[in-house]
C-alpha positions, 0 to 999 in steps of 0.5 A: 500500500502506498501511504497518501501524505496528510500534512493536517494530521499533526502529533495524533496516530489515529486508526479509523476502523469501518465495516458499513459497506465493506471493511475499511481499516486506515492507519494516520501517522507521522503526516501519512495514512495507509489504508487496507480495505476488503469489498466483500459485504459479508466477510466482515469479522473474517476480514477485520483482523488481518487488515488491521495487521496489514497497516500497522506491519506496513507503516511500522507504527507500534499500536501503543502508539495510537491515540484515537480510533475513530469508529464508522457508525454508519448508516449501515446494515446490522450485522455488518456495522457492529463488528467496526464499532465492537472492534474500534471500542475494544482498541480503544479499550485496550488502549486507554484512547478515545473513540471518535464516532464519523458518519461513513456517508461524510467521508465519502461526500468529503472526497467528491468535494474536494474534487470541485464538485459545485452542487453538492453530493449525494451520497446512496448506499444499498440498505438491502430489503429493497432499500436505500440510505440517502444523504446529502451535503451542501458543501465544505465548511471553513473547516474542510468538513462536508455540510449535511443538508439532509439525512441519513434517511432510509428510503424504498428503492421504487420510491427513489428519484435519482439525481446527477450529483449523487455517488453510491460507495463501493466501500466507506474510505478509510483515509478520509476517515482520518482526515475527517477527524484530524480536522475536526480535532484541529478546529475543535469540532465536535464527533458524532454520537457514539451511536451506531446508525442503523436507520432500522430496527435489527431482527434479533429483538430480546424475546418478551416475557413467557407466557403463563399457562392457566390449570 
C-alpha cells in the first residue's frame, strides 16, 4: 500500500476502523495514512483482523502508539456495522484512547468535494430489503468538513428519484476517515454520537416475557 501524505494530521496516530459497506481499516501517522480495505459485504469479522495487521506491519507504527480510533457508525446494515464499532471500542479499550464516532456517508461526500464538485453530493448506499440510505451535503465548511443538508434517511428503492450529483460507495474510505477527524480535532469540532446508525430496527429483538399457562 502506498501511504497518501496528510500534512493536517499533526502529533495524533489515529486508526479509523469501518465495516458499513465493506471493511475499511486506515492507519494516520507521522503526516501519512495507509489504508487496507476488503469489498466483500459479508466477510466482515473474517476480514477485520488481518487488515488491521496489514497497516500497522506496513507503516511500522507500534499500536501503543495510537491515540484515537475513530469508529464508522454508519448508516449501515446490522450485522455488518457492529463488528467496526465492537472492534474500534475494544482498541480503544485496550488502549486507554478515545473513540471518535464519523458518519461513513461524510467521508465519502468529503472526497467528491474536494474534487470541485459545485452542487453538492449525494451520497446512496444499498440498505438491502429493497432499500436505500440517502444523504446529502451542501458543501465544505471553513473547516474542510462536508455540510449535511439532509439525512441519513432510509428510503424504498421504487420510491427513489435519482439525481446527477449523487455517488453510491463501493466501500466507506478509510483515509478520509482520518482526515475527517484530524480536522475536526484541529478546529475543535465536535464527533458524532457514539451511536451506531442503523436507520432500522435489527431482527434479533430480546424475546418478551413467557407466557403463563392457566390449570
Amino acid at each position: 500500500m502506498t501511504p497518501i501524505e496528510i500534512p493536517e494530521l499533526g502529533e495524533h496516530v489515529l486508526l479509523a476502523i469501518d465495516t458499513a459497506i465493506g471493511t475499511s481499516v486506515a492507519l494516520g501517522a507521522d503526516g501519512r495514512i495507509w489504508t487496507a480495505e476488503s469489498l466483500d459485504a459479508r466477510g466482515h469479522a473474517e476480514a477485520i483482523g488481518g487488515l488491521l495487521a496489514a497497516v500497522f506491519a506496513e507503516s511500522g507504527v507500534a499500536p501503543d502508539r495510537v491515540t484515537g480510533v475513530i469508529a464508522g457508525i454508519g448508516p449501515g446494515p446490522f450485522t455488518g456495522l457492529r463488528v467496526g464499532i465492537a472492534a474500534a471500542h475494544a482498541f480503544a479499550l485496550g488502549r486507554g484512547v478515545p473513540v471518535m464516532p464519523l458518519e461513513g456517508h461524510e467521508a465519502v461526500a468529503l472526497e467528491i468535494l474536494e474534487q470541485g464538485a459545485t452542487a453538492g453530493v449525494r451520497v446512496v448506499q444499498d440498505a438491502r430489503r429493497r432499500e436505500l440510505f440517502v444523504t446529502e451535503y451542501s458543501g465544505l465548511s471553513w473547516a474542510g468538513i462536508p455540510e449535511t443538508l439532509s439525512g441519513p434517511v432510509l428510503v424504498a428503492r421504487a420510491d427513489y428519484m435519482p439525481v446527477t450529483n449523487e455517488v453510491w460507495p463501493e466501500t466507506i474510505p478509510g483515509a478520509a476517515l482520518i482526515r475527517l477527524a484530524a480536522r475536526r480535532l484541529a478546529a475543535g469540532q465536535p464527533f458524532a454520537e457514539d451511536r451506531a446508525q442503523y436507520l432500522r430496527a435489527p431482527d434479533v429483538v430480546q424475546p418478551g416475557a413467557p407466557k403463563r399457562v392457566s390449570t
